[in-house]
Short mmCIF file of the C-alpha atoms (twelve columns), coordinates in Angstrom:
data_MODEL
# 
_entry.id   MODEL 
# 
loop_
_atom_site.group_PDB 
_atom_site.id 
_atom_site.type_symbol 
_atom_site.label_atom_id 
_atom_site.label_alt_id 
_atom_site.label_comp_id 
_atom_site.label_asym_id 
_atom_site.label_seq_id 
_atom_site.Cartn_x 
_atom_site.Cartn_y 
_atom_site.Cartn_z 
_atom_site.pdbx_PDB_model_num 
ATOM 1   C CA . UNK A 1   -93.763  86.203  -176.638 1 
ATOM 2   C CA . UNK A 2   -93.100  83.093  -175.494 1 
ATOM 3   C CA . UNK A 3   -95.240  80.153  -173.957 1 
ATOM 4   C CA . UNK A 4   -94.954  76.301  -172.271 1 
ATOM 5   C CA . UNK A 5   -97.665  74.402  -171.714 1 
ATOM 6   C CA . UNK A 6   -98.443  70.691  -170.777 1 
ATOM 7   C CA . UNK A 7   -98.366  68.446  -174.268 1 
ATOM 8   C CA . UNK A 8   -101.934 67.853  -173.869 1 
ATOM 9   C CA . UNK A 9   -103.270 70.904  -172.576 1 
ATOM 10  C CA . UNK A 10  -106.530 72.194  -174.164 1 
ATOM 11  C CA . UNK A 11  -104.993 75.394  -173.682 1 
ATOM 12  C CA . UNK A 12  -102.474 74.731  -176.885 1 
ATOM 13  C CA . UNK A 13  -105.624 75.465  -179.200 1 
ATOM 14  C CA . UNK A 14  -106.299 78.963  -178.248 1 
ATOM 15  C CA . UNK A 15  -102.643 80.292  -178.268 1 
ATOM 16  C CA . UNK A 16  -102.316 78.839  -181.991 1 
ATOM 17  C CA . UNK A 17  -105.282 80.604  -182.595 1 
ATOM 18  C CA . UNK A 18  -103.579 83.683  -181.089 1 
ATOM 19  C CA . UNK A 19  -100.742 83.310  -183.189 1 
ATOM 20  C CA . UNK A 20  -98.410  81.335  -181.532 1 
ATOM 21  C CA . UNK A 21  -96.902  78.431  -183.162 1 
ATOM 22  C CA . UNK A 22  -95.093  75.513  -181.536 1 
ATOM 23  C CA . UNK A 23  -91.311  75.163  -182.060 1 
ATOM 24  C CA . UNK A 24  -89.903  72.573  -179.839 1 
ATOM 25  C CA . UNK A 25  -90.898  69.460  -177.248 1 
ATOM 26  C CA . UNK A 26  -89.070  69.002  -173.913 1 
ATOM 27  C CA . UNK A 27  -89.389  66.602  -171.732 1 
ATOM 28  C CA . UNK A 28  -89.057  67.152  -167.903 1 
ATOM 29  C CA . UNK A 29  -86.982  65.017  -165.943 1 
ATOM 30  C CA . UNK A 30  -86.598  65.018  -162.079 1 
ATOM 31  C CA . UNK A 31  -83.787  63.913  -159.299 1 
ATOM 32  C CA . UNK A 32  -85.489  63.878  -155.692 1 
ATOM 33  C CA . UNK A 33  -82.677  65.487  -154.342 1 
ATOM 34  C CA . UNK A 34  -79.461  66.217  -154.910 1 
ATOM 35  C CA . UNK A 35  -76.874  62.548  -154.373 1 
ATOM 36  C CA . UNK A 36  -73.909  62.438  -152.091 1 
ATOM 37  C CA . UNK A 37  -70.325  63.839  -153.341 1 
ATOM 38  C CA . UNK A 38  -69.293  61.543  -156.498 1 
ATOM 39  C CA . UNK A 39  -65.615  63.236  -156.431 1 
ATOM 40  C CA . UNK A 40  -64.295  65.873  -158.718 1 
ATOM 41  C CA . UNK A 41  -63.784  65.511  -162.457 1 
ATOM 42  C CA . UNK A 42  -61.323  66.688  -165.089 1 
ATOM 43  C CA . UNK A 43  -61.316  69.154  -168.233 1 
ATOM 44  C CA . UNK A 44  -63.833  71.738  -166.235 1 
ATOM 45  C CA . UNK A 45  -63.535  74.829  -165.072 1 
ATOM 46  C CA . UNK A 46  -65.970  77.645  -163.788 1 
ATOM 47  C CA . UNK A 47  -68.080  79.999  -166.794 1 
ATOM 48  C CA . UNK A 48  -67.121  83.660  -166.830 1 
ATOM 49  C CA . UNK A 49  -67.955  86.280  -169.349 1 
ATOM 50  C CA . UNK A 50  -64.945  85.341  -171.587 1 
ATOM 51  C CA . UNK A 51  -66.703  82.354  -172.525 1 
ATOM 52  C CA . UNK A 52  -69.605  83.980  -174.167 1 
ATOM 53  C CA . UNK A 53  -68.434  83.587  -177.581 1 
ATOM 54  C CA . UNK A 54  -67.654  79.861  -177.295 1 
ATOM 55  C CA . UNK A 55  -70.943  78.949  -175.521 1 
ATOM 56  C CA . UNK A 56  -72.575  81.303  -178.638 1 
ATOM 57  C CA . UNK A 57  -70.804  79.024  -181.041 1 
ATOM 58  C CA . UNK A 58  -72.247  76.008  -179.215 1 
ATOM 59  C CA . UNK A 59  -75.539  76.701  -179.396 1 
ATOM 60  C CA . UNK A 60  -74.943  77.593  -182.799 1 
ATOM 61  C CA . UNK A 61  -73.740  74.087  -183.797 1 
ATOM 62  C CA . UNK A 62  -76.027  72.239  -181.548 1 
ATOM 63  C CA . UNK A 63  -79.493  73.675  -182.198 1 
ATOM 64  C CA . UNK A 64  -81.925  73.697  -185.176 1 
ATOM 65  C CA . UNK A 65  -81.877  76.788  -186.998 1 
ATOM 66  C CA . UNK A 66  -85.634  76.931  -186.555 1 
ATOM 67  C CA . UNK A 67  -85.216  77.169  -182.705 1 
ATOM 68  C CA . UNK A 68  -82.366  79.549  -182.930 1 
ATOM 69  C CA . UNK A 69  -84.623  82.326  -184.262 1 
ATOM 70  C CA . UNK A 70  -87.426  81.067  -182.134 1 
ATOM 71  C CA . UNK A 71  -85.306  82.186  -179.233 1 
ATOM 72  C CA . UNK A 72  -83.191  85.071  -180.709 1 
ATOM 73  C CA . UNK A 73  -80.109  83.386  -180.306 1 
ATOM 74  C CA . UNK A 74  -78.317  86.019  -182.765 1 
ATOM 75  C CA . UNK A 75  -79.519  88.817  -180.596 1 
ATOM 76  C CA . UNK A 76  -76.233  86.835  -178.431 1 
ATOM 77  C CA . UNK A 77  -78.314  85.976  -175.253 1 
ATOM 78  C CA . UNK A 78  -77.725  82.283  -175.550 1 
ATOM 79  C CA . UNK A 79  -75.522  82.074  -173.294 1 
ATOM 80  C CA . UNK A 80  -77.407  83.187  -170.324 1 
ATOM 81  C CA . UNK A 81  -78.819  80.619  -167.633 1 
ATOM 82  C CA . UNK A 82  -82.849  79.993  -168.409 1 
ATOM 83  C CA . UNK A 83  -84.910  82.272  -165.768 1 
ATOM 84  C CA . UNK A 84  -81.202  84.499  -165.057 1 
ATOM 85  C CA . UNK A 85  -83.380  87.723  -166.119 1 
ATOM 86  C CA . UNK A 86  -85.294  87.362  -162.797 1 
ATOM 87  C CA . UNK A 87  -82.703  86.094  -160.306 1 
ATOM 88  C CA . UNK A 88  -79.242  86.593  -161.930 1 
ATOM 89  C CA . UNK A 89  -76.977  86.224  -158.952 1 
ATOM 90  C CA . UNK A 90  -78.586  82.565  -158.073 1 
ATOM 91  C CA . UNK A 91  -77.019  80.587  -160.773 1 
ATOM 92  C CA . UNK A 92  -73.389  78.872  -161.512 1 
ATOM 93  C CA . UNK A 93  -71.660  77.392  -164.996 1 
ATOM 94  C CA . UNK A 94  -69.004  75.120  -165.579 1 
ATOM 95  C CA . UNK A 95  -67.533  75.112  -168.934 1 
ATOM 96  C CA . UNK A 96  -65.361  71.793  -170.213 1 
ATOM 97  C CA . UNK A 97  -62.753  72.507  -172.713 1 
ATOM 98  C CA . UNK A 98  -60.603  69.873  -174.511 1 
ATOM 99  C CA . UNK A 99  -57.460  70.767  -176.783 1 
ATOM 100 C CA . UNK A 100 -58.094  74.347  -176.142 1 
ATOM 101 C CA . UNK A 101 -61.558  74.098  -177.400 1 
ATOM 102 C CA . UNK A 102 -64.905  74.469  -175.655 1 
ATOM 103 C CA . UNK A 103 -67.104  71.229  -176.105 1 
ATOM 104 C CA . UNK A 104 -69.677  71.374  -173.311 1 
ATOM 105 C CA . UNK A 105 -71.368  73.489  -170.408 1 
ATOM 106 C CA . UNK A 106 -73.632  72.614  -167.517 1 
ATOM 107 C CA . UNK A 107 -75.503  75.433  -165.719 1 
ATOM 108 C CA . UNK A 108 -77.390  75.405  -162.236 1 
ATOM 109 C CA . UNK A 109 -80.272  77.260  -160.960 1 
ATOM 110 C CA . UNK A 110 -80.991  77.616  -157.079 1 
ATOM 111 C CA . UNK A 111 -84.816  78.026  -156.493 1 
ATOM 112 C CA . UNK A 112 -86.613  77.806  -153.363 1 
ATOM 113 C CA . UNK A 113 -88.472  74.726  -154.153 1 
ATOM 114 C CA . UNK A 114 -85.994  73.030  -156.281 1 
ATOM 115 C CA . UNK A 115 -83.352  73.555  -158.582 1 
ATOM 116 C CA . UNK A 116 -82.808  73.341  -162.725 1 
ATOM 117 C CA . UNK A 117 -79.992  72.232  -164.484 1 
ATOM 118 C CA . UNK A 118 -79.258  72.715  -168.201 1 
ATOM 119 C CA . UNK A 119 -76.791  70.800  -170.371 1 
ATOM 120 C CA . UNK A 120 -75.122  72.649  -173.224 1 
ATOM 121 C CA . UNK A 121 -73.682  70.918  -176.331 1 
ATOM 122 C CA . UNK A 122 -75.774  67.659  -175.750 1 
ATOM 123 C CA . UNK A 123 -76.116  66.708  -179.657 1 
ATOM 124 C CA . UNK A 124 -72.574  67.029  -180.291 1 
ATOM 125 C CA . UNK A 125 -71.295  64.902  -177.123 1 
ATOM 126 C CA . UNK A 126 -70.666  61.655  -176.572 1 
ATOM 127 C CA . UNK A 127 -72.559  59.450  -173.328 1 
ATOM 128 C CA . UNK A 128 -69.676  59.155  -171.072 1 
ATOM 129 C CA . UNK A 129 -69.114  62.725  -171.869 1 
ATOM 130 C CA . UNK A 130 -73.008  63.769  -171.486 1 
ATOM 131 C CA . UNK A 131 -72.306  61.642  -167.922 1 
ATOM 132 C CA . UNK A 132 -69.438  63.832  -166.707 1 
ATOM 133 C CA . UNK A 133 -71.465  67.155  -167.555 1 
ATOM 134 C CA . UNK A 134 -74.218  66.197  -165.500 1 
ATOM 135 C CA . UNK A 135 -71.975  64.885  -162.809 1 
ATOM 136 C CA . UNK A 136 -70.213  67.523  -162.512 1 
ATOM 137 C CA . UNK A 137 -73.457  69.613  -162.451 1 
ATOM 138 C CA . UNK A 138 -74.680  68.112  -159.661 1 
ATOM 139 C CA . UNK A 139 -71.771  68.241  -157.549 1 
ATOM 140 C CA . UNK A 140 -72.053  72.425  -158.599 1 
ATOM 141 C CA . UNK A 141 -75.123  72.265  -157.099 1 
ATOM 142 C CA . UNK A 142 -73.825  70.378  -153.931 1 
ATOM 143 C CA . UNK A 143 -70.704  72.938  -153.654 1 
ATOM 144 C CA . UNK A 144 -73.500  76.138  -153.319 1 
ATOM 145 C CA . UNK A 145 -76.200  74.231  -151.222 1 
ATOM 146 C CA . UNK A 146 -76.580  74.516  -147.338 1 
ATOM 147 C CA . UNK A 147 -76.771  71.113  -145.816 1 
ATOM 148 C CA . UNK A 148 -80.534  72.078  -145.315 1 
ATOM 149 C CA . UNK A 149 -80.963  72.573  -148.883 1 
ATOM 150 C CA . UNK A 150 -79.878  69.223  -150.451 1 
ATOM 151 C CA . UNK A 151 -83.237  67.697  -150.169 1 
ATOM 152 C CA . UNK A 152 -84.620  69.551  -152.787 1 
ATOM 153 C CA . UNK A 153 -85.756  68.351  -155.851 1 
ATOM 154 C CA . UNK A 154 -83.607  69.172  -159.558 1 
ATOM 155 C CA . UNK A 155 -85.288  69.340  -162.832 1 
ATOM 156 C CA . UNK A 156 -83.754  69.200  -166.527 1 
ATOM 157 C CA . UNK A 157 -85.583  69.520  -169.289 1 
ATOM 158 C CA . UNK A 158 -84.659  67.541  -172.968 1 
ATOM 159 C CA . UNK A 159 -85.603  68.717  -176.020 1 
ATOM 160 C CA . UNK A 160 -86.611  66.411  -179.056 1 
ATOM 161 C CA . UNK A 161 -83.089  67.029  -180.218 1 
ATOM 162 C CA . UNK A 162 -81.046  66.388  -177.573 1 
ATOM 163 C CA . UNK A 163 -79.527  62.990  -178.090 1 
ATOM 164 C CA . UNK A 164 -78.631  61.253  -175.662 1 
ATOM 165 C CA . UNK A 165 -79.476  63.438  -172.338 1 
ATOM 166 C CA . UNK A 166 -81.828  61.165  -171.177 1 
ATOM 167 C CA . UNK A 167 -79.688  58.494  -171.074 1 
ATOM 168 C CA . UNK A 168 -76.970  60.813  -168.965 1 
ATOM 169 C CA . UNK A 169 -79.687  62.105  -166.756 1 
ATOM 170 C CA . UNK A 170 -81.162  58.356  -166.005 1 
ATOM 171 C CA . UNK A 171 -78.053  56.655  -165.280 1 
ATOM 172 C CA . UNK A 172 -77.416  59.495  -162.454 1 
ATOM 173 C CA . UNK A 173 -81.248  58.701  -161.215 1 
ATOM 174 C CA . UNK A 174 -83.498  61.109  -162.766 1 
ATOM 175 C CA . UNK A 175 -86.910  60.226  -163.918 1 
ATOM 176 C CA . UNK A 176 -89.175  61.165  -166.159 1 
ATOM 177 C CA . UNK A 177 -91.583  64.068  -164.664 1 
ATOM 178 C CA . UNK A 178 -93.656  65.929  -167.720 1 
ATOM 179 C CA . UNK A 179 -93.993  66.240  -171.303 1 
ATOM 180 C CA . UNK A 180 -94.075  69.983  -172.525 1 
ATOM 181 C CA . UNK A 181 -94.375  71.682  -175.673 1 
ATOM 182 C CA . UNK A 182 -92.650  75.622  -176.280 1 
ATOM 183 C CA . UNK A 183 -94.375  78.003  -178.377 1 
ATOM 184 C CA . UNK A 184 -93.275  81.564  -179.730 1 
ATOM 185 C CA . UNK A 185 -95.390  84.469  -181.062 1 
ATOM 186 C CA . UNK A 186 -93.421  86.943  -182.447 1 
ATOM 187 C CA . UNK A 187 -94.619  90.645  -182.230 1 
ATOM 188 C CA . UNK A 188 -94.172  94.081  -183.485 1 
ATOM 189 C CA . UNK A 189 -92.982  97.450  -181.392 1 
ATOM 190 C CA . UNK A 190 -94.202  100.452 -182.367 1 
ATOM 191 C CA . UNK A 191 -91.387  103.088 -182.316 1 
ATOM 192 C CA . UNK A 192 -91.371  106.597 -182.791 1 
ATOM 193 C CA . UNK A 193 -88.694  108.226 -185.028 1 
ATOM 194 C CA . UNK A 194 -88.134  112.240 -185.848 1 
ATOM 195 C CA . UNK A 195 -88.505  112.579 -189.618 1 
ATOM 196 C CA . UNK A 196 -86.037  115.135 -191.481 1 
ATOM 197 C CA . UNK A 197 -87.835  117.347 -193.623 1 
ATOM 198 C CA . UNK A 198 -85.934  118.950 -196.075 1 
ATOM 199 C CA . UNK A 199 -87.521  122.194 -198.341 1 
ATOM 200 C CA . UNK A 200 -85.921  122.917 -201.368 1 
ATOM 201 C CA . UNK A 201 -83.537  121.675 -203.858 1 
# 
């Protein structure tokens, strides 16, 4: 079970008293709408199931081990888009590969009322390379947005180890929006099995 909450929401007591404990910070940043065409960018290319393995091994390399089994990233989901389970056709990936190798990813997510972009590989990237993803993000967005569309708002979120993002997400005019804190609970499922009774020797 997982929850996010404000950092300084009251309600933080009663879930750790529930049994949830906290496991990462993120902080919320927000672009007003999404900026005029900056021009394409080399090295990227569009996500497709093939790549599941190498975006695996990035978050792999990129994550704290703490957070990986927070979020069952060897149950191989971490490559999915965040909020994919509920909308899956809304959302597009670019991958960026150098010397054969994957080194980054940038996913979108369409929404009604605004849009969410997430930045794979941050802690292992350099800033003119953390620039590029979320450039090239952005202009994803622009390439599946009516004209009507492109005065929505986009949101990313950085997590407490994310180096550098903020600095990539600033310098393309994002701003600061919300602190929030992500807690997990994990549970037991009660499942029924046959037993094999055997009589005799």
């Amino acid at each position: 079970l997982f929850a996010s909450l404000p950092e300084t929401a009251a309600e933080q007591e009663y879930l750790r008293r529930a049994g949830f404990s906290p496991y990462t910070r993120e902080a919320i940043y927000r672009l007003d709408a999404v900026p005029a065409d900056e021009g394409p960018g080399g090295g990227f290319r569009r996500q497709t199931a093939q790549d599941g393995w190498a975006l695996q091994r990035l978050y792999w390399k990129g994550t704290p081990r703490l957070v990986q089994q927070a979020e069952g990233a060897l149950t191989g989901q971490a490559g999915s888009p965040p909020l994919s389970w509920w909308d899956p056709a809304r959302w597009d990936g670019l991958v960026w590969e150098s010397s054969g190798e994957l080194k980054g990813a940038v996913q979108v997510h369409r929404g009604q009322s605004g849009h969410w972009m997430r930045i794979l590989g941050a802690p292992l990237l350099s800033q003119s390379d953390l620039r590029d993803l979320v450039r090239q993000g952005l202009q994803l967005l622009r390439q599946g947005l009516g004209r009507s569309k492109r005065s929505l708002p986009v949101y990313a979120s950085v997590r407490d180890y994310e180096i550098g993002l903020v600095d990539a997400l600033v310098a393309h005019g994002f701003r600061s929006y919300a602190d929030r804190v992500r807690l997990v609970k994990h549970t037991l499922a009660m499942d029924r099995v046959a037993a094999i009774i055997r009589s005799g020797p």
